[in-house]
C-alpha positions in Angstrom: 0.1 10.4 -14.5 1.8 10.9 -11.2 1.6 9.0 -7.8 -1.5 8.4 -5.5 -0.1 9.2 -2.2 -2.6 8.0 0.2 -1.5 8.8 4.4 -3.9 6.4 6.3 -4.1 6.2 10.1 -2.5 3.2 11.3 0.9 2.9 12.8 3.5 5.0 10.9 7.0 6.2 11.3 7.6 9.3 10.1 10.1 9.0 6.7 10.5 12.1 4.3 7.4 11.7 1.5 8.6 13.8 -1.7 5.6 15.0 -3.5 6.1 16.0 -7.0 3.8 18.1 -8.7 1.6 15.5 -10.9 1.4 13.8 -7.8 -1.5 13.8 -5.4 -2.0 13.4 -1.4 -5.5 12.2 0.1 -5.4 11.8 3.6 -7.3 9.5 5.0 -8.9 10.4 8.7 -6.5 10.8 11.5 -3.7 10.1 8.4 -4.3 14.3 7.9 -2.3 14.4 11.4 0.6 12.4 9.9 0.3 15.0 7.0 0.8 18.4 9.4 3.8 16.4 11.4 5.5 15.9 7.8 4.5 19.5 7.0 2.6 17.3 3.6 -0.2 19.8 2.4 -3.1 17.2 1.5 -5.3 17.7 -1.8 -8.3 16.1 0.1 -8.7 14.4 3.3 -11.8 11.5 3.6 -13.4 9.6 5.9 -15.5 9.4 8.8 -13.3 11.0 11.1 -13.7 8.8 13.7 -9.6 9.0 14.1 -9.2 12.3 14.4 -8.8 14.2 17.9 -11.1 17.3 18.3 -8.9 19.9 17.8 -7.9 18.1 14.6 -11.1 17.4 13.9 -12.7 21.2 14.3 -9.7 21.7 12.0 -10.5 19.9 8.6 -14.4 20.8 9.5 -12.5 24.3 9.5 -10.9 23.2 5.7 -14.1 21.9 4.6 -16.1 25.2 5.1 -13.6 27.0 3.3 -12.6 24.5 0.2 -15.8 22.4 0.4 -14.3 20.1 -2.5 -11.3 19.0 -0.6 -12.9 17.6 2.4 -15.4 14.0 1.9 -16.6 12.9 5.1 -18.0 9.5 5.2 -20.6 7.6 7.2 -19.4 5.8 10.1 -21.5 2.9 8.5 -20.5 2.1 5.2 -19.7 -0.9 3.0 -16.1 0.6 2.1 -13.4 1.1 4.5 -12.1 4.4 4.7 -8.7 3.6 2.8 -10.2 2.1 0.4 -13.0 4.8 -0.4 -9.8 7.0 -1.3 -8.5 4.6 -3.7 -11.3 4.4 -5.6 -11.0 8.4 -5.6 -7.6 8.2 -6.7 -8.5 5.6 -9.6 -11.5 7.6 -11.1 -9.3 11.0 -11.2 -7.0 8.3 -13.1 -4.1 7.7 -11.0 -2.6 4.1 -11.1 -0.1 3.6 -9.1 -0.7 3.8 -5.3 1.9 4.8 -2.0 -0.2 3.9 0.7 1.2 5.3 4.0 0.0 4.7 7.5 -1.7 1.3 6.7 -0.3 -1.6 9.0 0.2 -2.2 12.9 -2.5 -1.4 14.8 -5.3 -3.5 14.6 -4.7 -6.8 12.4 -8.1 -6.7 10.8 -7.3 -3.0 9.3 -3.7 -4.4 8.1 -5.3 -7.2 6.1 -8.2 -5.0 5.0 -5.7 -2.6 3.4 -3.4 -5.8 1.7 -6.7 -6.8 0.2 -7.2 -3.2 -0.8 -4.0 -4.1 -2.9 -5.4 -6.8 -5.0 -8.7 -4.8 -5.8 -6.1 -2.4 -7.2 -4.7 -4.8 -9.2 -7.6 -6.4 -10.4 -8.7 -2.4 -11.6 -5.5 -2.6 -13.9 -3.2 -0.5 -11.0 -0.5 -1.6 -8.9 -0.1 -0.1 -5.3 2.1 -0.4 -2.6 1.6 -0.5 1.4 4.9 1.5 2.6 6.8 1.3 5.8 10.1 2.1 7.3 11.1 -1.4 7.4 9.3 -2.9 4.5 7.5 -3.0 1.9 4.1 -4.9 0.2 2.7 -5.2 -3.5 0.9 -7.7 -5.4 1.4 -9.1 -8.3 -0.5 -11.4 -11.1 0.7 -13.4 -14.1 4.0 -11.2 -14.3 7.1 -10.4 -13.9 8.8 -7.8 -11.3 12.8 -6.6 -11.0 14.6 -5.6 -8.2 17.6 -3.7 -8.6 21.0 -5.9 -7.3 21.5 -2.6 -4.6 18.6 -4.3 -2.7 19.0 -5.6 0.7 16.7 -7.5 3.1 14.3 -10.6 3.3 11.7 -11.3 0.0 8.7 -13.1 0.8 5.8 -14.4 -1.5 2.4 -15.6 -0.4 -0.2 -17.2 -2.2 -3.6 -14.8 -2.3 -5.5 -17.5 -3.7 -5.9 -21.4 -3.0 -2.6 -21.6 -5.4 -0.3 -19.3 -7.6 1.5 -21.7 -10.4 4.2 -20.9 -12.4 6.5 -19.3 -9.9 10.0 -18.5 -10.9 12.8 -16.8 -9.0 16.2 -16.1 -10.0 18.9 -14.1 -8.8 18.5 -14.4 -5.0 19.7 -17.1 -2.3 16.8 -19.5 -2.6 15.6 -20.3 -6.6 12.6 -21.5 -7.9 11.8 -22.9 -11.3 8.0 -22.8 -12.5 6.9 -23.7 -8.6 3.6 -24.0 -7.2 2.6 -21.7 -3.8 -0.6 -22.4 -1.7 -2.5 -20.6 0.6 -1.8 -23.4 3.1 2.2 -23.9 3.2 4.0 -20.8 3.8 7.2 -22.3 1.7 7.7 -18.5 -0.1 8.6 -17.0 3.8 12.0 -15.1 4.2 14.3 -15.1 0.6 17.6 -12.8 0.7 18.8 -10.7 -1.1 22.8 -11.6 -2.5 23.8 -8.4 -4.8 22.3 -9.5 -7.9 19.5 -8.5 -10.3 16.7 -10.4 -8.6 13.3 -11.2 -10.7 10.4 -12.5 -9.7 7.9 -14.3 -12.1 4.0 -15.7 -11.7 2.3 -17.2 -14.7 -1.2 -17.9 -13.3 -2.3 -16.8 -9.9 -2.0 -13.4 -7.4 1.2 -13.3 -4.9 1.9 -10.8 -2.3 5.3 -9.5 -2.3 6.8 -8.5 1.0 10.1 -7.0 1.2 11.6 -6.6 4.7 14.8 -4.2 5.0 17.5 -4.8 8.0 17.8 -2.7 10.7 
């Protein structure tokens, strides 16, 4: 399968988004805006709408009425957030890797809603990613991730449960060797990258990775 591109609402700066064809864009809310200022034609757009201007909104009502199937609107009240309730669409048309657009700054309760919406992917067997201009976030569980020795910037881990054991880090400035993380000591902040083939490793536990590119 191809990429889950998902183009939520939150704070975004605009980046070129290459869709290939396997690939497939939901827009989330007032995320379909992002989609017309990157000229991005969306396969569906869902949620509540609650983001969405008039005139944008009058707009997908517009796409609705004439391709009913692409358009979900959601109740304002609702167990799911509306980022998340696209997710779950891209998982049962059985897409498993997630770019998630769109989906920090703003409000701090919707950023940490959405990096929780990354460990529910992972605990249904897919791996997303929260994607800015400046960084990038993924989690990961009892494995092991790469990064090319190209890469640039700041690596930092945090534990997403009381503890993450088995942590091993070669190839960057600061090495660890089958280390312990908590939820209550930030000790993982802030790693560089030096030019080398960097790996990552957790044997038992959930991290979030966050890499931060210079300016």
């Amino acid at each position: 399968m191809g990429t889950c591109i998902v183009i939520s609402a939150g704070d975004f700066t605009l980046c070129e988004i290459v869709k290939k064809e396997e690939d497939i864009c939901i827009a989330v809310d007032g995320g379909y805006l992002y989609c017309k200022m990157l000229g991005l034609e969306p396969d569906l757009v869902i949620g509540d709408m609650d983001s969405l201007e008039e005139e944008t909104r009058k707009e997908v009502e517009e796409l609705g009425a004439r391709y009913p199937e692409r358009v979900i609107v959601l109740p304002a009240e609702k167990n799911d957030t509306d980022t998340l309730a696209a997710l779950r669409l891209g998982l049962e048309k059985g897409y498993r890797e997630f770019h998630i657009y769109g989906a920090m700054g703003g409000r701090l309760e919707h950023t940490i809603a959405n990096i929780q919406c990354l460990s529910f992917l992972k605990n249904q067997g897919a791996r997303g990613y929260l994607m800015e201009a400046d960084s990038m976030l993924t989690v990961i569980r009892d494995e092991t991730v790469g990064f090319r020795p190209s890469m640039e910037g700041f690596l930092s881990l945090f534990a997403l449960g009381e503890r993450a054991e088995g942590i091993t880090i070669t190839g960057m400035k600061y090495l660890l060797d089958r280390a312990v993380l908590t939820n209550d000591f930030p000790i993982g902040i802030s790693n560089e990258f030096i030019g080398q083939g960097a790996q990552v490793t957790v044997e038992r536990g959930m991290l979030l990775v966050i890499v931060s590119w210079p300016e």
